[in-house]
C-alpha positions in Angstrom: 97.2 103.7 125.8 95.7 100.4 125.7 93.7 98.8 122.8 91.4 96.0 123.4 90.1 93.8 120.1 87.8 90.7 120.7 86.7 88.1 118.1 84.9 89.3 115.1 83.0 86.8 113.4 84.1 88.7 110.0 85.0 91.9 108.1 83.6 93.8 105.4 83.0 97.3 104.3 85.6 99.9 102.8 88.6 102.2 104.6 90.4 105.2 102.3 93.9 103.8 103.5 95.6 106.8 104.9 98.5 108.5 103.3 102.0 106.9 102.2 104.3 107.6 105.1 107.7 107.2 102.6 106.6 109.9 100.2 105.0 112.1 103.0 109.0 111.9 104.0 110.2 112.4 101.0 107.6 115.4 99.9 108.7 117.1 102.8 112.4 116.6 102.5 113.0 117.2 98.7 109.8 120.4 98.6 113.1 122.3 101.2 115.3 121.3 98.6 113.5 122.9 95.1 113.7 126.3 93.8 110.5 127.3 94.5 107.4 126.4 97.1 105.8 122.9 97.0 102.3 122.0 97.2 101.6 119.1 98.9 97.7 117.4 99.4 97.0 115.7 102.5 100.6 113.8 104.1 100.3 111.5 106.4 100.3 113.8 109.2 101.1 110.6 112.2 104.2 111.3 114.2 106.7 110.2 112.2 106.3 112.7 109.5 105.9 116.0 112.0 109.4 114.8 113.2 110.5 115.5 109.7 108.6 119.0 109.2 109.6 120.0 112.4 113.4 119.0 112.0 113.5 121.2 108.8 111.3 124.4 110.5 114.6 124.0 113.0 117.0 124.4 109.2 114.8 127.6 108.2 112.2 126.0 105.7 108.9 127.3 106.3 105.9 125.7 106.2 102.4 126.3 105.9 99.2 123.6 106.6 95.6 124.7 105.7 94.2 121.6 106.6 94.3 120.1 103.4 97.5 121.4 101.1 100.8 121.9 103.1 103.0 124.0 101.6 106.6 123.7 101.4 108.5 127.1 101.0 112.7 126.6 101.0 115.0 129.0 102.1 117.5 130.2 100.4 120.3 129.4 102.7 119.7 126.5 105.9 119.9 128.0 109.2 122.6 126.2 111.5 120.2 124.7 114.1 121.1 125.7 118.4 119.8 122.5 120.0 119.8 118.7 118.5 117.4 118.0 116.0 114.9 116.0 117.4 113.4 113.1 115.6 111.2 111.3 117.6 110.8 107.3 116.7 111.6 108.0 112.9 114.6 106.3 111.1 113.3 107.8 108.0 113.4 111.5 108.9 117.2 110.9 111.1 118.4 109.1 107.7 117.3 110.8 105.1 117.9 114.2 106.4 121.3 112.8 106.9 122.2 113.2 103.9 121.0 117.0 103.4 122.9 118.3 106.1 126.2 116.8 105.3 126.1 118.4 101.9 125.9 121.8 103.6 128.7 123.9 106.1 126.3 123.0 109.3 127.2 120.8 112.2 123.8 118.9 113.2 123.6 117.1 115.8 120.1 114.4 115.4 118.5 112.4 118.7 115.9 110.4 118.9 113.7 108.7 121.2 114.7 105.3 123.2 113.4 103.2 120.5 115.2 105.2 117.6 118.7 105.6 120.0 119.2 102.3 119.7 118.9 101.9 115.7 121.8 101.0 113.4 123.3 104.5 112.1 126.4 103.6 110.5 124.8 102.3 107.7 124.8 106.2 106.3 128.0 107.2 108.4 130.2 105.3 106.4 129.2 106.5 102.8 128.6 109.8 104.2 132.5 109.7 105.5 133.7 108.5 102.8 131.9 111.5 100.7 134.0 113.7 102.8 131.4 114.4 105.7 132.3 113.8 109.2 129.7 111.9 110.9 129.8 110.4 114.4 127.5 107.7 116.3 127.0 104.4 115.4 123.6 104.6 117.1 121.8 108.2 117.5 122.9 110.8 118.6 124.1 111.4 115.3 126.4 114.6 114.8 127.4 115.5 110.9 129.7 118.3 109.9 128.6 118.5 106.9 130.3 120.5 104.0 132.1 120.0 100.3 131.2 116.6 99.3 132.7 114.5 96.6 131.0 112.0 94.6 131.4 108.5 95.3 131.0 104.8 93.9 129.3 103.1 97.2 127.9 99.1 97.5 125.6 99.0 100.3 125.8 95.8 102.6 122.1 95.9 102.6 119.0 97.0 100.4 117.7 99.8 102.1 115.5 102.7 100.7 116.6 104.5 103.9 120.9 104.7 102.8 120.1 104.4 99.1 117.8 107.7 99.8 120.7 109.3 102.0 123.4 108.6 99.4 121.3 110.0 96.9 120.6 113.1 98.7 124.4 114.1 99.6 125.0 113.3 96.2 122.8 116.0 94.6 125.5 118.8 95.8 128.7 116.7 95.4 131.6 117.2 93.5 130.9 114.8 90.4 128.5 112.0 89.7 127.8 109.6 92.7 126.3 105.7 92.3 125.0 103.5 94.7 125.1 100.0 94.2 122.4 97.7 96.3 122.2 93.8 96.7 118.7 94.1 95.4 116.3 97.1 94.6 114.8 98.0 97.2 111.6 100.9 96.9 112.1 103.7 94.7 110.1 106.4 95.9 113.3 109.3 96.1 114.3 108.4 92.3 110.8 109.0 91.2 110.4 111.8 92.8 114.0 113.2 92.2 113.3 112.6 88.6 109.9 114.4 88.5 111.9 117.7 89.9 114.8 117.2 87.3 117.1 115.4 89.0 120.0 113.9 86.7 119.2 110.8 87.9 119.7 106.9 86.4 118.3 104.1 87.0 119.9 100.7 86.0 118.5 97.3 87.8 120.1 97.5 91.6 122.1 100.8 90.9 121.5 104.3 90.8 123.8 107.4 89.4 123.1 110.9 90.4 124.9 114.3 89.0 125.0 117.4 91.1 121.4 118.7 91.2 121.0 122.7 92.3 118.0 124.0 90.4 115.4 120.7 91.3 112.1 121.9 90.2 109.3 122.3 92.8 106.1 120.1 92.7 102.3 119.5 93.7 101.6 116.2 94.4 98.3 114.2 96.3 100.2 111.5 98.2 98.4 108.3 98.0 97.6 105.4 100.6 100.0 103.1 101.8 100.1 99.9 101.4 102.1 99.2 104.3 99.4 100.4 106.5 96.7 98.6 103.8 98.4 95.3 104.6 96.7 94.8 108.2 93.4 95.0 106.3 94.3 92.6 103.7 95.3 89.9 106.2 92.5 90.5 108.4 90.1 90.3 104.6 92.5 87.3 104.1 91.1 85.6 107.1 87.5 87.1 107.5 86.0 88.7 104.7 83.0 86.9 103.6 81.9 90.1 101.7 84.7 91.9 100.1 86.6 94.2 101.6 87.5 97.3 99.4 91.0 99.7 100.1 90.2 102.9 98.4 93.6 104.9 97.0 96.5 102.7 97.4 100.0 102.7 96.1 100.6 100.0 94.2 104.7 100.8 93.5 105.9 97.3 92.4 108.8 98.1 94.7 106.3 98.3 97.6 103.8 95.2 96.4 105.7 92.0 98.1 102.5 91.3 100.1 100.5 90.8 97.0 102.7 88.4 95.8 102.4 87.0 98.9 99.1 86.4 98.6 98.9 84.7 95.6 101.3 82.7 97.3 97.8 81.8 99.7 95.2 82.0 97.4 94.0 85.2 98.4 92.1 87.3 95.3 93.2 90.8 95.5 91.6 92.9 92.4 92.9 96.4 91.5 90.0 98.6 90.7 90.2 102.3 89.2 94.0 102.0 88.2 95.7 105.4 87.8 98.5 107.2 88.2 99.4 110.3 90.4 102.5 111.7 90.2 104.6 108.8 88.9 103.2 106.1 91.2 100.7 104.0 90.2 97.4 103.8 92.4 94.3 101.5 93.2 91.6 100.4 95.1 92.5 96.7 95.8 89.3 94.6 96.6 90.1 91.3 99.4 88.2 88.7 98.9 88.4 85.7 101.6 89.9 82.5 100.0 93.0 80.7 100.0 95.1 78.1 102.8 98.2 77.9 101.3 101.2 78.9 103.2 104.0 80.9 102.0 108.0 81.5 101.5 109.6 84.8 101.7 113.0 85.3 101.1 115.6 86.5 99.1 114.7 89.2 96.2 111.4 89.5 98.3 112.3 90.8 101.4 112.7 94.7 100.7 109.3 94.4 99.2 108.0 93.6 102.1 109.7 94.4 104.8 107.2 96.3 107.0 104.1 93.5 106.3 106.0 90.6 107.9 105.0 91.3 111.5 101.2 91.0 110.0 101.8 88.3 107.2 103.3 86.1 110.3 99.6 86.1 111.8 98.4 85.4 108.4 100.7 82.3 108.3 99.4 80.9 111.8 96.1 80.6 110.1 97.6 78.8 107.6 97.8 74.5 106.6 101.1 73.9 106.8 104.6 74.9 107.1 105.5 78.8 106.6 109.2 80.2 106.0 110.2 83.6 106.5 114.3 83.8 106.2 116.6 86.7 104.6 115.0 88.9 106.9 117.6 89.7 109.7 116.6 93.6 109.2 113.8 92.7 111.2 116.2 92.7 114.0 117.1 96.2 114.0 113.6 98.1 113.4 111.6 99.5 115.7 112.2 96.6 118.0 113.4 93.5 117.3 110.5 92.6 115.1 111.6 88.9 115.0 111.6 88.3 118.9 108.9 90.4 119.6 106.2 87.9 116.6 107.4 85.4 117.6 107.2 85.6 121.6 103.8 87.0 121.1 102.5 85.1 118.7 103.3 82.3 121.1 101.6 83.5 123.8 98.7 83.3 121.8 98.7 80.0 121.1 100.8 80.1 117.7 103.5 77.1 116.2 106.6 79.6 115.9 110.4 79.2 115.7 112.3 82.5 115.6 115.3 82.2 113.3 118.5 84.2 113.2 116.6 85.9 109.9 112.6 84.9 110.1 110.5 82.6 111.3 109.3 78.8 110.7 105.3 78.9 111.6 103.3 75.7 111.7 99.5 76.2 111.3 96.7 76.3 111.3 96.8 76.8 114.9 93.8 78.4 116.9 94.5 81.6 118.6 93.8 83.0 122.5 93.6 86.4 123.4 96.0 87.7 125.9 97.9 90.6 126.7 100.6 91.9 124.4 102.9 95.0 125.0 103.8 96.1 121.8 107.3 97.8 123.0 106.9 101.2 121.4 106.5 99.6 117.4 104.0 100.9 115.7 103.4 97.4 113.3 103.5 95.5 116.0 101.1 96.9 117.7 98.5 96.9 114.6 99.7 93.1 113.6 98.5 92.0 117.4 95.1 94.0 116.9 94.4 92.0 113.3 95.6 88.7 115.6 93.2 89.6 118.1 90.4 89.6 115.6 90.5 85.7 115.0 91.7 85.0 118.9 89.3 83.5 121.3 88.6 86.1 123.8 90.3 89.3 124.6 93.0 90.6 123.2 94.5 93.9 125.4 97.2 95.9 123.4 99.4 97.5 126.0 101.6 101.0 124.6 99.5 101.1 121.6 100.3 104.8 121.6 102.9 103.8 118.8 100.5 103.4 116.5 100.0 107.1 116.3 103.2 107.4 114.6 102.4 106.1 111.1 98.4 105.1 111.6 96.2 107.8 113.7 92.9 106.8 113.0 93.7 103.1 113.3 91.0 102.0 115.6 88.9 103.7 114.6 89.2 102.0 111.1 89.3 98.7 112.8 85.8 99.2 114.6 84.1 100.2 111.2 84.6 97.5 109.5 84.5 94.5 112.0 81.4 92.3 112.4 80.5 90.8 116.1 
């Protein structure tokens, strides 16, 4: 699939952000895991996420979609699966379900596709051996035999919502209490949600404790937007929206909301309208209004805040007067694609000042930008920060194996068109 994006002179109008992929994940995951059926209004229903019902249809939970609620009914016992679970281009779901299995008497073996196969895995194999599991593969296929666990003291190498989520989860049927130690906090979507169902579960600044959990309480929940896929919007409001540009229903999780510090970094003026809360996550309708040159640092504490926006915050900065710094980041290296190499070689293509790092980039700017073509190599943000580059490019801008997109973003274009003005 190709998708082509040409100049617009600027953007405006509104877009209901679609649902939060992480707690789509997660609602899915933990609903097989309670003692009774979850409800569950409109999850992001992209790729990613049907990896992650499908892979627990294969372990014997059953569930049902009307359209609008999906319902999540556990069973009693998980079925040991025939084939390898398969789970597409989705880190989350082979992670996360990770730790599930290995606190049950299955052997599970978990592919992926190319793009997944080649993603850092022992990240969760070691705490997960260490529990008492016995995992194999560095890099998918994964194979767990799964089975007693025993609680452990673990300090992850990296702050990841991904292992401190998988630790987490095998701890909730370990022998005694299991903590988790992170080099900074990193999004907290699993101990929410975990403490919701009544999960004995504590929080204290970058560590988490978790007792053995059996009887979790099931749940209904509305998932709301997410802000990683309301980010392309806000750069391309940061750089075009002469009338404001309004993002109904986001989640506004302060573990999640490094890009709006980033933008007050700029200059940017992001207001929250109709602040609520649905089910422990606090939600609003941001409003982008076009201002602000400045350019930005990101580093350090920052970085897991952020993760998934720095593909698009690196167009932002190329629009930007002066020097922007992106460092800490060397996780880029190991997402999708290598999310540093891929910006930065693109973005050059296009015209941009940009020096990969081992960890970020250095981008010079303002620079003016020329369409071209761009493969985005089966990533999904990539693909989506090249469109909102495209937008202020001279020319055309052609988007080759956009088909990514569809993991996390389905109706992507389609938002892009509605709010763009020629």
């Amino acid at each position: 699939m190709k998708l082509v994006v040409t100049r617009a002179q600027a953007v405006s109008g509104e877009i209901v952000i679609p649902s939060d992929k992480s707690l789509s994940h997660r609602s899915y995951l933990l609903g097989a895991i309670a003692n009774g059926p979850s409800r569950i209004k409109n999850p992001l229903r992209g790729e990613d996420c049907e990896s992650t019902r499908h892979c627990l249809e294969k372990l014997g939970t059953r569930i049902e979609d009307d359209g609008t609620f999906v319902t999540v009914i556990p069973a009693k016992e998980w079925s040991q699966p025939t084939e390898p679970l398969d789970c597409g281009n989705s880190g989350t779901t082979m992670r996360l379900l990770s730790g599930l299995v290995a606190s049950r008497p299955l052997t599970v073996t978990m592919k992926g596709d190319a793009s997944l196969s080649r993603r850092p895995m022992k990240r969760i194999a070691k705490p997960l051996n260490e529990m008492g599991a016995i995992v194999t593969g560095e890099t998918p296929p994964l194979t767990i035999q799964g089975g007693n666990l025993n609680g452990i003291t673990y300090h992850s190498e990296v702050a990841s919502a991904q292992v401190k989520s998988c630790v987490l989860l095998a701890g909730l049927r370990a022998d005694g209490k299991t903590v988790l130690h992170e080099p900074s906090k990193s999004r907290d979507h699993t101990e929410r949600m975990l403490t919701a169902m009544g999960a004995a579960i504590t929080v204290n600044e970058n560590a988490v404790e978790i007792e053995p959990s059996f009887d979790l309480q099931p749940f209904q929940m509305r998932v709301p937007g997410d802000i990683s896929s309301a980010a392309f919007w806000m750069v391309a409001g940061a750089l075009l929206a002469e009338q404001p540009l309004t993002l109904i229903g986001v989640n506004v999780n302060p573990t999640r909301t490094g890009i709006l510090d980033v933008l007050s970094q700029v200059g940017v003026s992001v207001s929250h309208d109709n602040q609520r809360e649905e089910n422990g996550e606090p939600v609003a309708d941001l409003v982008i209004t076009r201002n602000g040159t400045n350019p930005f640092v990101i580093e350090g504490s920052l970085v897991p805040r952020l993760i998934d926006e720095i593909p698009v915050l690196a167009v932002l900065a190329t629009q930007l007067s002066g020097e922007t710094i992106v460092r800490d980041a060397r996780e880029l290296r190991v997402k999708e694609t290598d999310r540093i190499g891929v910006i930065a070689a693109g973005l050059r293509s296009m015209g941009a000042n940009i020096e990969p790092t081992d960890d970020g980039f250095i981008i010079q700017g303002p620079t003016p930008l020329r369409g071209t073509t761009i493969d985005a190599s089966g990533d999904h943000r990539v693909g989506m920060a090249f469109a909102i580059a495209g937008l202020v490019a001279d020319g055309e801008t052609v988007i080759e194996n956009a088909d990514s997109i569809k993991t996390s973003y389905p109706n992507f274009e389609e938002h892009l068109h509605s709010i763009v003005n020629s």
